[in-house]
N, C-alpha and C positions, 0 to 999 in steps of 0.2 A: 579658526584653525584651517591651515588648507589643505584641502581634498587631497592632494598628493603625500600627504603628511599620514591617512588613515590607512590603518592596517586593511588588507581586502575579506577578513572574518574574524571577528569581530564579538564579546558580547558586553552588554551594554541593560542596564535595570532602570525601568523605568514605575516607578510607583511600584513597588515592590514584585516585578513582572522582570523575568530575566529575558531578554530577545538575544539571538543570534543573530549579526547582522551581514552581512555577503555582498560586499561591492562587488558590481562586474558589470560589464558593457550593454548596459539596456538602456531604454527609453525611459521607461516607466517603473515606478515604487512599487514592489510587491509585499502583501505580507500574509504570511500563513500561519493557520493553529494547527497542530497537529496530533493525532493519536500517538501513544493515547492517553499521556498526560497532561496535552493539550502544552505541551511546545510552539514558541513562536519563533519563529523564522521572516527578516526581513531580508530578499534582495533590493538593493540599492544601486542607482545611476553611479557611476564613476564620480559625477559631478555633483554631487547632490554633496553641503558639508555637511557634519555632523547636529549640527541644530536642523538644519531641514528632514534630517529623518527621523530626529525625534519628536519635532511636533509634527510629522506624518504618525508615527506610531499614537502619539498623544489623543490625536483626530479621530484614531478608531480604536483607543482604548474599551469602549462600551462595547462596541462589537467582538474584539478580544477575548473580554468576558464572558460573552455571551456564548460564545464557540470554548470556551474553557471549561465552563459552567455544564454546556451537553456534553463533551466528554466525561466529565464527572459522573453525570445520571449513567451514563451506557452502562448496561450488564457488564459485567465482570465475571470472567473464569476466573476461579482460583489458581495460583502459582500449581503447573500440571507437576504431578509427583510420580508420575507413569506406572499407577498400580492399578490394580483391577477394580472396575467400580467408579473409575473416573468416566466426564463425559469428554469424548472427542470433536470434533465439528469436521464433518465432511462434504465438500460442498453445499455446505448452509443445513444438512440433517446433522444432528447429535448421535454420534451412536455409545454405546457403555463400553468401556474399555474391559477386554480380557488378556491378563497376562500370563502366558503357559510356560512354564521352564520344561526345556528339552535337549538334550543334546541334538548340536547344527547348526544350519546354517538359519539366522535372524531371517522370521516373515513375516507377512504380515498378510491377514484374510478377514473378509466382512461374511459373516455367518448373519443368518435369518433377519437380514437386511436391517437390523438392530445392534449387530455385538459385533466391536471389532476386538480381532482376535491378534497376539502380539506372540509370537512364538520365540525364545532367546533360551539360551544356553544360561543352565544354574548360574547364580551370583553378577548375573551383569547388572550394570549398575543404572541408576536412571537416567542418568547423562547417557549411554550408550544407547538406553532404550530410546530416549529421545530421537538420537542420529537416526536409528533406524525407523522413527516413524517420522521424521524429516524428510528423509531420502524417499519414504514410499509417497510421501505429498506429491515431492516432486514428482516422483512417476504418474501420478495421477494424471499434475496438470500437460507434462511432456505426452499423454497418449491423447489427449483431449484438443490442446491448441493448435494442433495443427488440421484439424476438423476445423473451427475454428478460423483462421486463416484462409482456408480455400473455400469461407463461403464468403469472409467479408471482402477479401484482396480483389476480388473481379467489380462487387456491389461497389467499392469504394473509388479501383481504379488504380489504387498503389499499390505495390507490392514493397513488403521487407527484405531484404538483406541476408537478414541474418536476426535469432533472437536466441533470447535465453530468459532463466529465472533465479531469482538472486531474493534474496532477504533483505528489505529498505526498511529501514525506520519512519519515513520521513512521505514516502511516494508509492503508489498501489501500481505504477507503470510508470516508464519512461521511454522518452524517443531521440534517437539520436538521428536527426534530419538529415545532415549529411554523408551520413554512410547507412542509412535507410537499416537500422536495428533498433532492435526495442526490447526491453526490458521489461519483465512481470513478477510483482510481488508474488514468495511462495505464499504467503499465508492470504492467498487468492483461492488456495485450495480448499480453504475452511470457509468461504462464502460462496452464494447460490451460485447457479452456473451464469443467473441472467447480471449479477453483478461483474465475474470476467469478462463475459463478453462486453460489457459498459465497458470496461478500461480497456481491451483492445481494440474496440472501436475507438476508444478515445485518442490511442496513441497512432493508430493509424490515420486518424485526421488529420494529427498532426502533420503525416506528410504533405497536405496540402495546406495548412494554414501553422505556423509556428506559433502566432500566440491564440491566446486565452479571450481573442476580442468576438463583436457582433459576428464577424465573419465565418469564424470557428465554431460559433453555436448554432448558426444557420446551417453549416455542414451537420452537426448532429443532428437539427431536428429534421432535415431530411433521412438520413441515415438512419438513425435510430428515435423515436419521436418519444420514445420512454424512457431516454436516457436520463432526466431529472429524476425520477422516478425509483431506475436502477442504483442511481447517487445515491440517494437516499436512502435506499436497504440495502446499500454499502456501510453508511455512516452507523447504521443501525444496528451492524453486526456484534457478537459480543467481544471483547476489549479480554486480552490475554495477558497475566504480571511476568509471565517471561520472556 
């Protein structure tokens, strides 16, 4: 088939393994698993036809697994029901949810560094309750990252743009190199602090190296020399059905 002919996303089942596949202008085959049903995501060279990406995929079938297989094991929350008695994760501590009905305005407070407290107006519903403990994540990580920021931007050398935090499925950070902004998973706010700093370290490298190669990791291990480390009680964090 030729390459001009294939759509540029794509999915495609390989030995009973659904892949996403995302042509776009790179060098090099990527392939990701992803939390936290352990999704696989292929980007693909423009040029690459369709059999070449499927015996790339074929190639690291075992490996696949093997990254499918630990999302599987990871702790699991229960699907959150926003009632009292659940547990929340705040910067990688659990605290016990309290939910108070009160007439006003929706807050939310951490009592004796164990109970988070959820105040709302009779009959809201858990979808609503949600929004509001959504909204206070964000606020966490908006009073935090930019602490944050002005200790790594000087260490690093680069400065952003402009950032924000947004809900990914797929990526814990992103960078957009040429307008120097970056993107941060909110459910950053339910692991340790020393895990965000990992991923904004990570995406600030990025302004100095775009890929994923030897040169990029030599920047972190200067930078940050625990950054494998931090990966790893990333990967480790518990796995949410919502």
């Amino acid at each position: 088939m030729s390459t001009s002919n294939l759509p540029t996303d794509y999915q495609m089942t390989i030995r009973d393994i659904p892949v996403q596949v995302i042509r776009k202008s790179i060098k090099n085959l990527h392939i990701g698993v992803y939390p936290p049903e352990g999704r696989v995501r292929v980007a693909a060279p423009v040029h690459l036809t369709e059999d070449n990406i499927r015996l790339a995929i074929i190639s690291r079938l075992s490996w696949i697994k093997k990254q499918q297989a630990k999302f599987a094991a990871q702790p699991r929350q229960s699907k959150r029901e926003m009632v009292s008695g659940e547990s929340h994760y705040i910067f990688g501590k659990p605290y016990r949810l309290e939910v108070i009905e009160r007439p006003g305005r929706p807050e939310l407070k951490i009592s004796n560094h164990k109970t988070l407290q959820l105040f709302v107006n009779p009959g809201t519903s858990a979808q609503k309750r949600a929004l509001v403990l959504a909204q206070w994540y964000r606020q966490q990580l908006h009073d935090i990252i930019p602490q944050l920021l002005n200790k790594w931007q000087p260490i690093i050398g680069k400065t952003v743009s402009d950032w924000g935090i947004k809900k990914m499925r797929t990526k814990w950070g992103s960078c957009n190199i040429n307008e120097r902004r970056i993107w941060l998973n909110l459910e950053l706010a339910k692991t340790p602090i020393e895990c965000l700093e990992y991923v904004l370290v990570h995406e600030l490298v990025h302004l100095l190296e775009r890929h994923h190669n030897d040169r990029f990791k030599a920047y972190m291990d200067e930078y940050l020399p625990q950054w494998r480390q931090y990966r790893e009680l990333l990967n480790q964090q518990p796995l949410t059905d919502n």
